[in-house]
N, C-alpha and C positions, 0 to 999 in steps of 0.2 A: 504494500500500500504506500501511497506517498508520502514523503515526509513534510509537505509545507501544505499548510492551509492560508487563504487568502481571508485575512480579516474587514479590510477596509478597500475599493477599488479607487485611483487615480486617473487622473488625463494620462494620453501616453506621453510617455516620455518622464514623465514625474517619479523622484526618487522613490527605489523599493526598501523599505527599512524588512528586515527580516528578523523577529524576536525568536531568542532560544530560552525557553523555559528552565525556571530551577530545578535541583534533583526533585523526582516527586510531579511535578510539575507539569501542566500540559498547556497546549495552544490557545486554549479558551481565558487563562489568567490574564491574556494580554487586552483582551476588549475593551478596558475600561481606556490604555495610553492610545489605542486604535482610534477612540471616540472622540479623544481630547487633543488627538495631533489638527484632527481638520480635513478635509479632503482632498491637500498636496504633497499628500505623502503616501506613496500605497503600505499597506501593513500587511509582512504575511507572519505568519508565528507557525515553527518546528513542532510536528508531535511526533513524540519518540515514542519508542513501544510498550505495548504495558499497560498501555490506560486510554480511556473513553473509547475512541474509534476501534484504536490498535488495541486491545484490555486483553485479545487472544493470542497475541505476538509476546514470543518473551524478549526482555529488554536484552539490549544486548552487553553493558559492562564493559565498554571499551571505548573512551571519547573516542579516539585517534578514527577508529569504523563510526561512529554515530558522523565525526567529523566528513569522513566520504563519502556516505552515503547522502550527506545533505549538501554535498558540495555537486555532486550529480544531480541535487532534484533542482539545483538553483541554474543549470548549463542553460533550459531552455530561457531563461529567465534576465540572463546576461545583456539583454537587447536595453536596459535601461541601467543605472547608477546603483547599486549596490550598496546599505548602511547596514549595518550588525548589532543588533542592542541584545545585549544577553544579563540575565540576571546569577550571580552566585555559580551554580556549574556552568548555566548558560553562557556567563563573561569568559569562561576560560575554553570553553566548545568555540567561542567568537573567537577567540586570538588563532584558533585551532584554524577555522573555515578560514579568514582574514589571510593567513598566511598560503593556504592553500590557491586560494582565488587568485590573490597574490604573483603566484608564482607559477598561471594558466592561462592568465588574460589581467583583463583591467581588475585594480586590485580595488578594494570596498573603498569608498570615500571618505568613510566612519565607522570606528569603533566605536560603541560606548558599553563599557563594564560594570556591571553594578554588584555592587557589596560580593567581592574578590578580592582575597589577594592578588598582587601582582606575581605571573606565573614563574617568575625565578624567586618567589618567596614562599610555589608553594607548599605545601604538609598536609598532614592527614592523621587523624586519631583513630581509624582503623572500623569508622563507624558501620563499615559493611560486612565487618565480620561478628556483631554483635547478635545477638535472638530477637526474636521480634521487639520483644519490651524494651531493649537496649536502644532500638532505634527509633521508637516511640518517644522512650524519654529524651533524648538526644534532639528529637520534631519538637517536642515542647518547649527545650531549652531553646531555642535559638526562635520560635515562636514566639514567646510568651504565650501559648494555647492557655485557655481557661478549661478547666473541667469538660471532656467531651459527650457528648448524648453518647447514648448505644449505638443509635444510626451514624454517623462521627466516626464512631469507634470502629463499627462493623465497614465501613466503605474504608478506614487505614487500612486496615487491616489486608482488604480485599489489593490494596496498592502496594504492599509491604513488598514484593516481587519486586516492581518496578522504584521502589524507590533505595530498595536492595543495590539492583542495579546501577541505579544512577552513581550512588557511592561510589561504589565499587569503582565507576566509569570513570568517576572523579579522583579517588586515592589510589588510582595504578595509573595517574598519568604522572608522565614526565618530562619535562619541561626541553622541548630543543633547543630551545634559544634563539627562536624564531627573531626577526628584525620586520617591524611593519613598516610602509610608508604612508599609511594614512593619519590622521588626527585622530587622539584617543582621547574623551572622555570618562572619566570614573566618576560615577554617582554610589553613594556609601551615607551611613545611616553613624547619627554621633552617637547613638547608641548600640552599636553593631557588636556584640559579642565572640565577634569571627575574627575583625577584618580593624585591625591597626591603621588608624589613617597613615600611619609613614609607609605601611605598608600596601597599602593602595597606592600609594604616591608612586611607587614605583615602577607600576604601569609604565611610566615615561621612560623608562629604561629598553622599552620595546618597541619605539617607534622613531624615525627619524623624524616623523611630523610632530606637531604640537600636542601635548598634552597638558590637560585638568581636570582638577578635582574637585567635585563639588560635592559639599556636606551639606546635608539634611536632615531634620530631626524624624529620630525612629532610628529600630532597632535592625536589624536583618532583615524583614520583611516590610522598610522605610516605605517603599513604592506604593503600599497599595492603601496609604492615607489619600483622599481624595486632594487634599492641598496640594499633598507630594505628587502624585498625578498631574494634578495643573501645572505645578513647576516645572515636571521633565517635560513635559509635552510641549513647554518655549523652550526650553533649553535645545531640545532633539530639533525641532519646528524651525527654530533658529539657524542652528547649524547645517541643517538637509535644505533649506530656500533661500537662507541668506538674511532674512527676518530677522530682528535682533530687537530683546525686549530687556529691561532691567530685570536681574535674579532678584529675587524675591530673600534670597537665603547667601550669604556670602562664599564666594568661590574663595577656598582652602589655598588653592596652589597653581602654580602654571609654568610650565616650561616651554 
């Protein structure tokens, strides 16, 4: 089955931003930055296997193949401008694709990273080798989840496969030391439990283009306050048309 779904349609010729979902995560979380970019930007968002559509496909565990296989569904796709917004595993599947496209044709106009380490910083606590409840509680911590319903409980559980996976995908990768040439953006949460702002900062160690960091209040899962939403959707909006609005939240860093 394919791996991009089209969220949002554009004029032709209007940049294609393509969302990679967090581990866990599927195509559908992105609707909400879909709604708020506007309709000059087309939106498609990654669904990996394991869940909603794909829920009978087992995940696969392996960024570097999650990275091919979507770098093949994006070929027909190449007839327009190319941006990469990926969240947490997604940012680092994006430096993955980014490099690949990179080095096939015209490479993405934009990265942007969110709540990531930068991939020469990154590590892994082994959370895919945990039993189910190990990585429930590990969903909580970096949530903050409040007490879950049965139904909650029952539909993790039914994902626990796929988000097995995604781990796994995430803590066996290893860092080539790829070089971008486009502009990296990193958005990251001042209360991120993951993700050291020094250590996002250095994103910019992977690109020859410009990189910054922008902080936002919220934790790991910053993005999906509806303000926060407003804000990235000028930020990205800006950067993909040329459009440039005052941040709302002060930019950390810039190289």
């Amino acid at each position: 089955m394919s791996w991009i779904r089209t969220l949002r349609t554009a004029a032709p010729g209007a940049v294609r931003l393509v969302c990679l979902p967090h581990a866990g995560g599927s195509a559908h979380t992105w609707h909400p930055l879909a709604e708020a970019l506007g309709p000059d930007v087309e939106v498609l968002a990654a669904q990996y296997p394991g869940r909603h559509d794909r829920l009978a496909e087992p995940p696969l565990g392996d960024l570097k193949l999650m990275a091919g296989h979507i770098v093949a569904s994006l070929l027909p796709l190449r007839d327009a401008p190319l941006a990469l917004f990926g969240h947490s595993l997604g940012a680092l599947l994006g430096y993955e694709i980014a490099a690949r496209l990179q080095a096939t044709g015209p490479a993405p106009v934009h990265l942007f990273a969110s709540s990531m380490l930068a991939p020469s910083r990154h590590r892994h606590d082994g959370v895919h080798l945990r039993d189910d409840d190990g990585i429930l509680a590990e969903l909580d911590r970096i949530s903050g989840t409040p007490p879950r319903s049965s139904g909650e409980e029952t539909l993790l559980r039914l994902l626990l496969p796929a988000i097995r996976g995604d781990y796994r995908a995430f803590e066996t990768y290893t860092d080539p030391g790829h070089v971008l040439s486009c502009p990296v953006t990193v958005f990251l949460g001042d209360a991120d439990p993951l993700v050291p702002a020094e250590e996002a900062q250095a994103w910019a160690d992977h690109t020859t283009g410009p990189s910054i960091l922008r902080v936002l209040p919220g934790g790991h899962f910053y993005l999906t306050e509806p303000g926060n939403t407003a804000e990235i959707a000028r930020a990205v909006s800006g950067q993909l048309t040329g459009t440039t609005e005052p941040a709302r939240h002060p930019v950390s860093a810039q190289t």
